[in-house]
C-alpha positions in Angstrom: 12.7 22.4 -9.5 11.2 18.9 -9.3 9.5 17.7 -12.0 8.1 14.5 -13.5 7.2 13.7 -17.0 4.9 11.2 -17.0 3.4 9.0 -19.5 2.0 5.5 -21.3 -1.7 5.7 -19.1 -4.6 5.1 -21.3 -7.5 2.6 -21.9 -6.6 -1.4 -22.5 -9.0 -4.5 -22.0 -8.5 -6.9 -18.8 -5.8 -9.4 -19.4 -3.7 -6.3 -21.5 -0.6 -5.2 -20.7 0.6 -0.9 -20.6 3.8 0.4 -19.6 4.1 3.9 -17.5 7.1 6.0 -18.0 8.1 8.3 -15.7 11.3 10.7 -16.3 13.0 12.7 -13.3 14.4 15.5 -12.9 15.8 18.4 -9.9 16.4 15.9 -7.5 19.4 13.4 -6.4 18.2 10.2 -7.8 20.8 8.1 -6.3 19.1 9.1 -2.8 15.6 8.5 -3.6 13.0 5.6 -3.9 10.8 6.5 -6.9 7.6 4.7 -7.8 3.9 4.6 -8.1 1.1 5.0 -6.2 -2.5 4.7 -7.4 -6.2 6.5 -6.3 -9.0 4.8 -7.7 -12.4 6.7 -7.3 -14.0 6.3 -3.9 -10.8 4.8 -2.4 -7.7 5.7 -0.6 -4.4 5.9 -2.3 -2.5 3.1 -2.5 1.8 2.4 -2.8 2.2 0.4 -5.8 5.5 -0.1 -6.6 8.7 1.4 -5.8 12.7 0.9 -7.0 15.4 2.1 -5.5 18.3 3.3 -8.0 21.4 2.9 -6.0 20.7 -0.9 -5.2 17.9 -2.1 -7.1 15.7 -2.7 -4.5 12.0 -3.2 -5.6 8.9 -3.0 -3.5 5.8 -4.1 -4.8 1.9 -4.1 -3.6 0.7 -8.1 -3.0 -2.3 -7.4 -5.6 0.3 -6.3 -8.1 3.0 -9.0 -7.5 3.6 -11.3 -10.4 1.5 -8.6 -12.7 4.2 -5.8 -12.8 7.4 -5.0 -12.9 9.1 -1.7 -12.2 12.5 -1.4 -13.8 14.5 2.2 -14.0 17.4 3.4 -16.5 19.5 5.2 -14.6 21.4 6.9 -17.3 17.5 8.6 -18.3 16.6 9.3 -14.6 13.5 7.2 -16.0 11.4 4.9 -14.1 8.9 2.2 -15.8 6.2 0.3 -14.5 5.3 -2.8 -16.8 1.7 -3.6 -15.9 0.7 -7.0 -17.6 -2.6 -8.9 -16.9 -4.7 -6.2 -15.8 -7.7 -6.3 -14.3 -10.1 -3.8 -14.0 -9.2 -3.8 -10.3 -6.2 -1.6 -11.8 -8.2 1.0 -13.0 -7.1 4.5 -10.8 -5.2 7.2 -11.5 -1.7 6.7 -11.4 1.2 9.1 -9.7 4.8 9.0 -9.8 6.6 9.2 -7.0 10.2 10.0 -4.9 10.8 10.1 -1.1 14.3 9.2 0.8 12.4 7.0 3.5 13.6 3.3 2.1 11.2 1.0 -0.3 9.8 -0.3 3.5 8.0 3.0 3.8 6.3 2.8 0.4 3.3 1.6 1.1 2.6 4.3 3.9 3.7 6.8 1.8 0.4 7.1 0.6 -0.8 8.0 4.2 1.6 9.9 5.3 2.7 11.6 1.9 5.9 11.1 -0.5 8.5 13.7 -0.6 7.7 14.6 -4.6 4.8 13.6 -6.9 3.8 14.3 -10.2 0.1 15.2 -11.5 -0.4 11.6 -12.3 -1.9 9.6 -15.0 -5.1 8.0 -16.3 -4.9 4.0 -16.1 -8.8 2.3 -16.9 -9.3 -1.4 -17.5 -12.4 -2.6 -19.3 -13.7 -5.8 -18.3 
């Protein structure tokens, strides 16, 4: 059974940092991409940020680039996402995420649907 423990969400101030943990478990993780996407309210999910275990390939959204950084420890079958200089823009509900199709289908994994996702956490920014 695949399951994901996720955690770190909560309520900072714009220009705060958070960090999102997200422990894996009932699936190969040297053969999957895991990561975040994001659903703000009244808006369409979005791939956030992805890292590939094997080779340490990262993907990230341009309007996160520079802000985070999505790091894994292998030995944990944990994946983080360090989120610094928020912005309220940031605010959304955020879902961890694994899927086998490469860190270049990330982003349309939100269309089309990642293989595995968790029940996701609350992320707000107050301005």
């Amino acid at each position: 059974e695949v399951q994901f423990v996720e955690s770190g969400g909560g309520l900072v101030q714009a220009g705060g940092s958070l960090r999102l943990s997200c422990a894996a478990s009932g699936f190969s993780w040297d053969d999957y991409q895991i990561g975040w996407f994001r659903q703000a309210p009244g808006k369409e999910r979005e791939g956030v940020s992805c890292i590939s275990p094997s080779d340490g390939y990262r993907y990230y959204t341009d309007s996160v680039k520079g802000r985070f950084t999505i790091s894994s420890d292998n030995a944990k079958k944990t994946v983080y996402l360090q989120m610094n200089s928020v912005i309220p823009e940031d605010t959304a509900v955020y879902y961890c995420a694994a899927d086998r199709g490469g860190t270049s289908f990330w982003p349309f994994g939100s269309t089309y649907g990642y293989e595995y996702s968790g029940q996701g956490i609350q992320v707000t920014v107050s301005s």
